[in-house]
Structure formats: structure tokens, C-alpha cells
DRENDO-1510 file (C-alpha; in Angstrom, 1 decimal, always signed):
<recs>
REC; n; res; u; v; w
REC; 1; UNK; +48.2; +57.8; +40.4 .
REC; 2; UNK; +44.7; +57.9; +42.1 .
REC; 3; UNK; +43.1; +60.1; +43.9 .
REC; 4; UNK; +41.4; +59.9; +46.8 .
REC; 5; UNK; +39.4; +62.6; +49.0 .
REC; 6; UNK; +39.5; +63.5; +52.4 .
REC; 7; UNK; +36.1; +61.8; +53.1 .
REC; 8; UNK; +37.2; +58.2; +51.4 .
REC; 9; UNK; +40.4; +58.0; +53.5 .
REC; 10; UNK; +38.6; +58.8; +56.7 .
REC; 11; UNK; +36.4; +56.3; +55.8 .
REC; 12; UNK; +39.1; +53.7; +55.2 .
REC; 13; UNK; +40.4; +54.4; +58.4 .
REC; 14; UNK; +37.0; +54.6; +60.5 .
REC; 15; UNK; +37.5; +50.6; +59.8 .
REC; 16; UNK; +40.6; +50.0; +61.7 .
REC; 17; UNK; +39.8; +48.5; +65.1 .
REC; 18; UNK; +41.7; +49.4; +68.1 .
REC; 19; UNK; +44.1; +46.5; +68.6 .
REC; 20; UNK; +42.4; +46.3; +72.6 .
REC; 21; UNK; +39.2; +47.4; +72.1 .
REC; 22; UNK; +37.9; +45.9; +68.7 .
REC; 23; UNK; +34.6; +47.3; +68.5 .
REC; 24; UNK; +35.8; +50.9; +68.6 .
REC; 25; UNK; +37.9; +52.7; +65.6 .
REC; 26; UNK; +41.5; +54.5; +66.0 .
REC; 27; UNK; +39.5; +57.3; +64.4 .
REC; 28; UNK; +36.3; +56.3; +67.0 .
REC; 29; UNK; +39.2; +56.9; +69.8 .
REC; 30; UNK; +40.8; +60.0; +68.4 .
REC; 31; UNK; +44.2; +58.5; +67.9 .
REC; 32; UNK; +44.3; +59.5; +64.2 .
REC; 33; UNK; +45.1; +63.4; +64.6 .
REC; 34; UNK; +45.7; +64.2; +61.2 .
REC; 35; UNK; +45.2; +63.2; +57.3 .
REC; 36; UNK; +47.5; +65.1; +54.7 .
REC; 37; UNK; +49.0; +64.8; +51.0 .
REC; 38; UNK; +53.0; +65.2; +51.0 .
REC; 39; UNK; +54.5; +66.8; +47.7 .
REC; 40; UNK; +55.8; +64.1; +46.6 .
REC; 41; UNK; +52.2; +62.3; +46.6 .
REC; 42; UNK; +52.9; +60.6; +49.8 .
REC; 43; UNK; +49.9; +60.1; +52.6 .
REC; 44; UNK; +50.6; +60.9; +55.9 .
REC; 45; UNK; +49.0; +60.1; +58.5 .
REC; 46; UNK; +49.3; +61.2; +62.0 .
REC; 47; UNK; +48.5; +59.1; +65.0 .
REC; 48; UNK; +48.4; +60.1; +68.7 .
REC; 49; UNK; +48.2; +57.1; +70.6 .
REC; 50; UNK; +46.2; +56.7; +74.1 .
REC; 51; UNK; +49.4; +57.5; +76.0 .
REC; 52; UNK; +53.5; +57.8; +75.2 .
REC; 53; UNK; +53.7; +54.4; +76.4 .
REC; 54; UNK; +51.0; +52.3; +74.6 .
REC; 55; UNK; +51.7; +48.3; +73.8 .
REC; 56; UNK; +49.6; +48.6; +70.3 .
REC; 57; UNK; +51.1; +51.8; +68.6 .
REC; 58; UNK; +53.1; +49.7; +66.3 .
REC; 59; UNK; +50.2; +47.5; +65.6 .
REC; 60; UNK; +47.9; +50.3; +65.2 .
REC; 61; UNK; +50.0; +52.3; +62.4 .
REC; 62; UNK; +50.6; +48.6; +60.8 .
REC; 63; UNK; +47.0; +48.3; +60.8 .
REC; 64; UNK; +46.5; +51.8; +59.1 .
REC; 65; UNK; +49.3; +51.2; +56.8 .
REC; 66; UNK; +47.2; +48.2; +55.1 .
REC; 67; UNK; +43.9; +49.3; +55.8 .
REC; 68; UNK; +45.3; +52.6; +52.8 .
REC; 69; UNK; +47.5; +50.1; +50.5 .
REC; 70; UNK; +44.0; +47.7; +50.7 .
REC; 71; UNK; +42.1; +51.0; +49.3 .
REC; 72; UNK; +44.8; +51.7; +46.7 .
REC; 73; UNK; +47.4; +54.5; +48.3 .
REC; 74; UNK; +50.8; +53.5; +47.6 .
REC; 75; UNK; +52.7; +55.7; +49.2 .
REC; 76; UNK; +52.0; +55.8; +53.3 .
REC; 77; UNK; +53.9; +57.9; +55.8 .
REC; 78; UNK; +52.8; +56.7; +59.9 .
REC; 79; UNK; +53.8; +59.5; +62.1 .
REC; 80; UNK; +53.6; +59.7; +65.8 .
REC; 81; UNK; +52.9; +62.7; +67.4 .
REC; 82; UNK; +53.1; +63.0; +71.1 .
REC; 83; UNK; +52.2; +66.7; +72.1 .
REC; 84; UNK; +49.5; +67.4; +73.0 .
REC; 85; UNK; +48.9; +64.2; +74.6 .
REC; 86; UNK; +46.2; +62.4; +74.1 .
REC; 87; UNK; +42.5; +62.8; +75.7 .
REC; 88; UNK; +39.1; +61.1; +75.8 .
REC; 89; UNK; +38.0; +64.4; +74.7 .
REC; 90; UNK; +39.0; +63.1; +71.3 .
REC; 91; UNK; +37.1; +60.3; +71.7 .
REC; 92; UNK; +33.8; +60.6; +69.2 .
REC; 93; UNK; +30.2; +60.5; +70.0 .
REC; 94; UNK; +30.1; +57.3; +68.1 .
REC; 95; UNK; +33.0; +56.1; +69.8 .
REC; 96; UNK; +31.5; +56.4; +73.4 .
REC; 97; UNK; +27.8; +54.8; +72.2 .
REC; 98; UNK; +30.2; +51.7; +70.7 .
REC; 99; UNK; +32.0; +51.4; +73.8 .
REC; 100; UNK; +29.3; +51.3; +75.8 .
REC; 101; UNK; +27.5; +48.8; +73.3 .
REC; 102; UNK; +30.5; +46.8; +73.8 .
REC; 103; UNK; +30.2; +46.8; +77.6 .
REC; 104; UNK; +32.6; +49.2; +79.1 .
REC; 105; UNK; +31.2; +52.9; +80.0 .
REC; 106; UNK; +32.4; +55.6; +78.1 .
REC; 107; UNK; +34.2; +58.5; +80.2 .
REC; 108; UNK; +31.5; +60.6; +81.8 .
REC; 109; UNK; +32.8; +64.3; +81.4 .
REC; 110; UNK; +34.9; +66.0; +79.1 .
REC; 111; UNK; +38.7; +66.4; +80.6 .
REC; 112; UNK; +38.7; +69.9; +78.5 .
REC; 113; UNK; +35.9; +71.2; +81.1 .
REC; 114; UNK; +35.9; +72.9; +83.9 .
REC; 115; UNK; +34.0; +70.8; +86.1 .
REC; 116; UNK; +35.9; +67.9; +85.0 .
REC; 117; UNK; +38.8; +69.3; +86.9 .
REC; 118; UNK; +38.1; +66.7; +89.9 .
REC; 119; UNK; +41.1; +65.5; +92.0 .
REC; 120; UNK; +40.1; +61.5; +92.9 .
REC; 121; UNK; +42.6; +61.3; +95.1 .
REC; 122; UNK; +41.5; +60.5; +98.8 .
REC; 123; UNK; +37.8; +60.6; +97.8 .
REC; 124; UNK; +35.1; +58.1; +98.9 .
REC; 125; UNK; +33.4; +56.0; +96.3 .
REC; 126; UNK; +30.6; +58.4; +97.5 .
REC; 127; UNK; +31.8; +61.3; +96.0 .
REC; 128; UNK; +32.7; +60.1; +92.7 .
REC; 129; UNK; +31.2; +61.3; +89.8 .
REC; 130; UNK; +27.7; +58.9; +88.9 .
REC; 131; UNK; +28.8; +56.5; +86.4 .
REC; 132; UNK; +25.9; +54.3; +84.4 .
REC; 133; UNK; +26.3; +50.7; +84.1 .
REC; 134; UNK; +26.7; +49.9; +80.8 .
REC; 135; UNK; +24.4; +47.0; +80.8 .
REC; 136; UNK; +21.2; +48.3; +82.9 .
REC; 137; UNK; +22.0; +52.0; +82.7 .
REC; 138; UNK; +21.8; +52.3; +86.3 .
REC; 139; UNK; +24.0; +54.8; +87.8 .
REC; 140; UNK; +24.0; +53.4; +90.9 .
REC; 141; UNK; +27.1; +51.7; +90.6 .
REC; 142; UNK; +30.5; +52.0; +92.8 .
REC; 143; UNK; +34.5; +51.8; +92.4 .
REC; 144; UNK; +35.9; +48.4; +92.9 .
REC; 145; UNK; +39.3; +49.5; +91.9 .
REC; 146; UNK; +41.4; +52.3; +90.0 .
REC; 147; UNK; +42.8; +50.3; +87.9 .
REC; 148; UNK; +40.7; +47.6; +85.5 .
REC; 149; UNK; +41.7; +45.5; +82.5 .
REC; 150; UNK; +43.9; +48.4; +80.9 .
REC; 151; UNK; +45.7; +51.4; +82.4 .
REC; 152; UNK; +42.7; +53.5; +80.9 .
REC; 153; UNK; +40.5; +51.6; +82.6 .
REC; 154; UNK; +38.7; +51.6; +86.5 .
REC; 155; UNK; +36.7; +48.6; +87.6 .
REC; 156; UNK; +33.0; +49.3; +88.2 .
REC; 157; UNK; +30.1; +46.9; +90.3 .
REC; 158; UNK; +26.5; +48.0; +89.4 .
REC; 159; UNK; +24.5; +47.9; +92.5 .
REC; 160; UNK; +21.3; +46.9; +90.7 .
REC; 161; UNK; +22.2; +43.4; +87.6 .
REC; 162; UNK; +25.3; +43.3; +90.1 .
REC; 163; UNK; +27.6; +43.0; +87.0 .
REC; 164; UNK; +31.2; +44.0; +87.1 .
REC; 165; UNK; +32.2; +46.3; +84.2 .
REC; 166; UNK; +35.2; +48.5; +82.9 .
REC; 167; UNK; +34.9; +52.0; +83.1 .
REC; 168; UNK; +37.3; +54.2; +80.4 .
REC; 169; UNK; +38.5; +56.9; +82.7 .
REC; 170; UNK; +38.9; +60.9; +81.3 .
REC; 171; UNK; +42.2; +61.7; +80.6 .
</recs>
């Protein structure tokens, strides 16, 4: 049997692409909680995914499941794990810059902070927290609607290119 480290089945994994947003990682998204070596030899990996209801989990523990038999593990164990739900908090640094690369701005405060504590409901687009355009950078941008492409997602306008862009909301 082979042996792998910690750092090489990370790795593997950091190349599985989110089924809905392809140029981030499950482990760039914090959906992969957990790496660990059962007795009997097998991997297990445990995968949180965005929220309890999420289209792609299937796909996304199919995709893991290959991307470890591909580097040579032979025996792979997917496991959900539901509690504590899933946050953007988990998201990575590198995660955020790739989103916002791809085109859609990265959530712009940590849920796990105080001051992220911030109750949209009945608020003006005025008094919404600044959120930069991912094209221009501008933060002069406002709220076209609460809900965007995904469920995780908010529909944006930049005031100053004018482009419409998705906006991955803290949760």
C-alpha cells in the first residue's frame, strides 16, 4: 500500500473545482472539513457542503472520489457532515482573490465577526455594506436584487463600467 501525506492529499484535492463555480476549489470554498486515515487504511474525507440542500454534493464527493483513486488511494470514504453548517468564513484567502478574478465579489466581512452581525432586512441599498466591483474595483456599486445566479449569490450594478456582477453573500 502507499502512502501518502497530509500535504499531497490536500494538494490533490485543492484541484477539484466546485461543480458551479469552476475556478474556485472545494478546498478554496471550505467544503472539505476534514482529511483522516481510517484503521483499516481507508481515506476519509469529510465534506461540508455550501448548505443542507446543495444540487452538486453528489457531484462534488464523485469528483473527490477520483480526483484520490487518479493519485493512487484505493480506499475512499466521502462523508457529509452537516453541523456546524457551513460559512464563507471557510472560504480561503485564495479562494476570495479567485472568485473575484473570475468575476463575482468575494463576501466582504467575516460572518464569525462582530460587526458582521448586520440584519439586511428593511435596509436601503444605502446602507448596505460597500461592495467592490469585481471588474473596476469601484465600491460604488448598488443592490439590484437578493437573489443572483445561485442562492449564495446577490446581484450587483457598478455605478462607474456599469457592469452587472454576482456578489457571494456571508453566510
Amino acid at each position: 500500500m502507499v502512502t501518502f501525506t497530509s500535504e499531497q492529499l490536500w494538494q490533490c484535492l485543492s484541484t477539484v473545482s466546485d461543480p458551479e463555480i469552476p475556478a474556485v476549489s472545494v478546498v478554496d470554498l471550505g467544503i472539505v472539513r476534514e482529511l483522516r486515515w481510517q484503521e483499516d487504511e481507508t481515506c476519509e474525507v469529510i465534506i461540508t457542503p455550501t448548505y443542507s440542500g446543495c444540487p452538486a454534493t453528489q457531484v462534488i464527493a464523485e469528483s473527490i472520489e477520483q480526483a484520490l483513486q487518479s493519485l493512487g488511494v484505493e480506499k475512499i470514504s466521502i462523508r457529509t457532515q452537516l453541523s456546524p453548517a457551513w460559512t464563507t468564513d471557510w472560504m480561503t484567502a485564495a479562494g476570495r482573490e479567485k472568485l473575484k478574478a473570475f468575476g463575482i465579489a468575494p463576501p466582504a466581512h467575516c460572518v464569525s465577526s462582530e460587526q458582521s452581525s448586520i440584519d439586511i432586512s428593511g435596509l436601503s441599498n444605502h446602507t448596505l455594506p460597500d461592495i467592490e466591483c469585481p471588474q473596476c474595483g469601484s465600491s460604488h456599486t448598488r443592490l439590484l436584487s437578493q437573489f443572483g445566479s445561485t442562492a449564495c449569490k446577490a446581484l450587483y450594478r457598478c455605478n462607474d463600467c456599469l457592469e452587472p456582477f454576482d456578489y457571494f453573500k456571508p453566510h
